[in-house]
N, C-alpha and C positions, 0 to 999 in steps of 0.2 A: 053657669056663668051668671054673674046679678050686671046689671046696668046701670048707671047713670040718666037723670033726665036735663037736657043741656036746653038753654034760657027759651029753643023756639020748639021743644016738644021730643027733638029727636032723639031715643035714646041710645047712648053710646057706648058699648060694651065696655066693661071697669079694666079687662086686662085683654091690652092688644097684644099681637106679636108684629115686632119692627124687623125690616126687610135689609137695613145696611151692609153693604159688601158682600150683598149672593149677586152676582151676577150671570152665572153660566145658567144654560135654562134647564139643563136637566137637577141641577143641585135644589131650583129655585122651584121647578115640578116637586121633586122629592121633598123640600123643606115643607111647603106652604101647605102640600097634600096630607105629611103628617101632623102638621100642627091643625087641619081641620081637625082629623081625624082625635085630636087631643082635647078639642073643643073650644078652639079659639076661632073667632068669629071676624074680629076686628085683623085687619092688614094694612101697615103702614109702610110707605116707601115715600119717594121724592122726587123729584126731576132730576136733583144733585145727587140722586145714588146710580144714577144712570142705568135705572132695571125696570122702568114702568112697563114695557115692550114684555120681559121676561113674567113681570109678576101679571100683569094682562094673561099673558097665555097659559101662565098656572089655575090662574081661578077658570078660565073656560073649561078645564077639568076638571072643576071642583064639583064632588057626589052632592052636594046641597044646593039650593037655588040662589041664586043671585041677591032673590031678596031675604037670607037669612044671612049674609055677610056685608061688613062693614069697609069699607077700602079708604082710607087716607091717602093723598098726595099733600107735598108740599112747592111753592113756587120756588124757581130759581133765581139767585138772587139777583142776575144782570137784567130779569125780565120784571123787577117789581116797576114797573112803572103803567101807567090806563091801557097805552096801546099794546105795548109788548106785551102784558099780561092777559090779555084777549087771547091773542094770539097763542100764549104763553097755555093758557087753562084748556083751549081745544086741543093743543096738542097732546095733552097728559088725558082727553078724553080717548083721540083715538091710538096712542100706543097704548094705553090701558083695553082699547078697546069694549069702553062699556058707554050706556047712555046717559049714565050719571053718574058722580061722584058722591061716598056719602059724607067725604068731610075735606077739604081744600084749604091747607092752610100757607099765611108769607110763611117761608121757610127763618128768615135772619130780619131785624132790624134795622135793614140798611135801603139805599138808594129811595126812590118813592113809593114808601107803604102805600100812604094817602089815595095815589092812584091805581095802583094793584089792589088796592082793598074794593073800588068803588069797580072797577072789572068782575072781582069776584063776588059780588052787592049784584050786577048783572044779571051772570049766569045763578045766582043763588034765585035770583026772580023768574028765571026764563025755567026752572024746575033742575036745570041739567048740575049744581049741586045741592044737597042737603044740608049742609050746615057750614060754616067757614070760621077760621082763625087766623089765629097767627101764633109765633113760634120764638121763645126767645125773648121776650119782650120785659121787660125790670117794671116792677111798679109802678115808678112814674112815667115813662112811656106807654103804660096801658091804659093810667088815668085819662093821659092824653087824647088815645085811641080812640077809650071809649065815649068821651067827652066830646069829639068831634068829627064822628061818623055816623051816620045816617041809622046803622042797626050793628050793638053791641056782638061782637066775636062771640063765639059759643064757647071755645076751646082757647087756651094758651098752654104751649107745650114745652112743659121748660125742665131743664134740670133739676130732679127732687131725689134723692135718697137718705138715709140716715143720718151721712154726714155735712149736708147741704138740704135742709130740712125745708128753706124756704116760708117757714112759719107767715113773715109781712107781706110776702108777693102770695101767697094763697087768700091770708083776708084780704090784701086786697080784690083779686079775685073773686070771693065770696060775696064781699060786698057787691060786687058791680054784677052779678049772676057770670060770670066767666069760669068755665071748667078747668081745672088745673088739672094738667094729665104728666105724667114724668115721665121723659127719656132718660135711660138708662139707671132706671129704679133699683139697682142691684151692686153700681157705683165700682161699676169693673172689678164684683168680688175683691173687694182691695181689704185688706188683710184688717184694717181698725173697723173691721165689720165681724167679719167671717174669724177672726180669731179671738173676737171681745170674748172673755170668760163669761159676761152678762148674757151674751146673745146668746152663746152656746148652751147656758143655764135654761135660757126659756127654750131652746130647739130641742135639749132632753127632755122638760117639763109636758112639752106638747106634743112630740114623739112628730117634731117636723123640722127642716135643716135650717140651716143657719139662715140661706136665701130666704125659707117660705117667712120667716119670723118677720125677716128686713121688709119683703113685700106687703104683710098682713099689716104693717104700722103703717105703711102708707093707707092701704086701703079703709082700712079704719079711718081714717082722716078725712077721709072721700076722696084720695087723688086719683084717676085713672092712668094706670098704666103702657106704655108702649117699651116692650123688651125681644132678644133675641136669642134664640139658641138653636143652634143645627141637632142635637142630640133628643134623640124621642124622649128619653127618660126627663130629662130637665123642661121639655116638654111640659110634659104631666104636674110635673111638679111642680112649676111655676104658675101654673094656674091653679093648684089643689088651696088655696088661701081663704077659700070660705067657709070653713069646716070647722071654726075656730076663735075663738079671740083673746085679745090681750086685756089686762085687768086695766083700769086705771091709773094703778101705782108702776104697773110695766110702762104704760105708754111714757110715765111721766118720765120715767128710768131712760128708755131707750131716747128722750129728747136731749139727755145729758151727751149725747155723742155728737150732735149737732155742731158743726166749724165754723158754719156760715159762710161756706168758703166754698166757692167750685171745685174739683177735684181736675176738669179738665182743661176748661177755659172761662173767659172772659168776655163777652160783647163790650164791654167797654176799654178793651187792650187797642190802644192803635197799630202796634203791631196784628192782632188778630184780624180787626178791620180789613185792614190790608193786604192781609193773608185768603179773608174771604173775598174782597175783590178782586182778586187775581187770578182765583178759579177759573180753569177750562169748563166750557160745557162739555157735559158726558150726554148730552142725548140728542 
């Protein structure tokens, strides 16, 4: 596993494995016990995936020490406000059950960042997390962020794969020291991936599948990863991406697939908005 160094020292494994929709605990025993065992270090879940309680009691399992794994939560989005989010970040302490968090991020761009963020500015001082972000944020919301908040986000964790490359929200990123990390780095195997004659060209060339090529173009770029799979093999596989790399005239090849375009959604859809405000709490 190689790592990431984020703006306050911590660093933060390049490829997580994301927790969405395990919810049963024997599945979520099973999942997370073999993705240790695969070498993934970093664990990412949410308060909105309603399993912090589940993935809490999987890592008390876990053969390696506490302090050789990485745990992500993210806030929920009716709690982004100073006092709910207090309230909000102890709670994701003890269903997690641990004494620290190593990275806590807003989950969505909506209701009071501003005050959720200086919550998690808090508990980031009192030691009980490691590093904090936020989730989702466009460019110019992050400018914003980071322009009028006391200590620069570590991490922004936003949608990045082939076909939504994100190229301007990364520099900006870069510029401001903010980690770009990508959910769902693999863009739901959607086929202008996995069936591009190019891609498949380099996954013969490098005797690795279509997925590893997709993820090794992020990683090369320094994005950090957060993805999911229940199957040991794909497992393995998805994190085998250091073994390797793309030419320069690749990298430039595979930018040609780029849409600019989210594949799933929108934070700027008032429909979506609306959709995320009206979530039930799952926990």
């Amino acid at each position: 596993m190689e790592y990431v160094k984020l703006n306050n020292g911590v660093m933060l494994p390049q490829v997580g494995f994301g927790t969405i929709g395990l919810t049963d605990q024997k599945e979520v025993d099973e999942v997370i016990l073999n993705a240790i065992d695969a070498g993934y270090r970093l664990f990412d879940t949410a308060q909105g995936y309603g399993n912090e309680t589940q993935v809490g009691n999987a890592i008390k399992k876990s053969p390696i020490s506490r302090e050789e794994l990485f745990i992500t939560t993210k806030l929920w989005l009716a709690d982004a406000t100073y006092e709910k989010a207090k309230l909000s970040i102890q709670g994701s302490l003890d269903r997690l059950q641990l004494d620290y968090i190593d990275l806590f991020l807003i989950h969505h761009p909506f209701n009071d960042i501003y005050g959720a963020y200086r919550a998690l500015i808090e508990f980031y001082k009192a030691g009980k997390i490691r590093a904090i972000g936020v989730s989702n944020l466009y460019p110019d919301r992050l400018i914003d962020f980071v322009k009028f908040n006391e200590i620069t986000p570590q991490v922004n964790q936003v949608e990045i794969h082939l076909l939504h490359q994100q190229d301007e929200a990364i520099e900006i990123m870069n510029k401001y020291h903010v980690q770009a990390q990508a959910w769902m780095p693999l863009a739901r195997a959607h086929k202008d991936i996995f069936e591009n004659e190019y891609v498949l060209g380099l996954a013969e060339k490098y005797h690795k599948t279509v997925g590893q090529i997709a993820l090794r173009f992020l990683v090369q770029k320094g994005v950090a990863l957060a993805m999911k799979t229940i199957k040991k093999e794909r497992m393995k596989e998805n994190i085998d991406v250091f073994n390797f790399k793309l030419t320069e005239e690749e990298m430039n090849e595979l930018k040609k697939l780029d849409t600019k375009n989210s594949i799933v959604l929108s934070h700027k859809d008032p429909k979506q908005v609306e959709r995320f405000a009206s979530w039930e709490r799952k926990y």
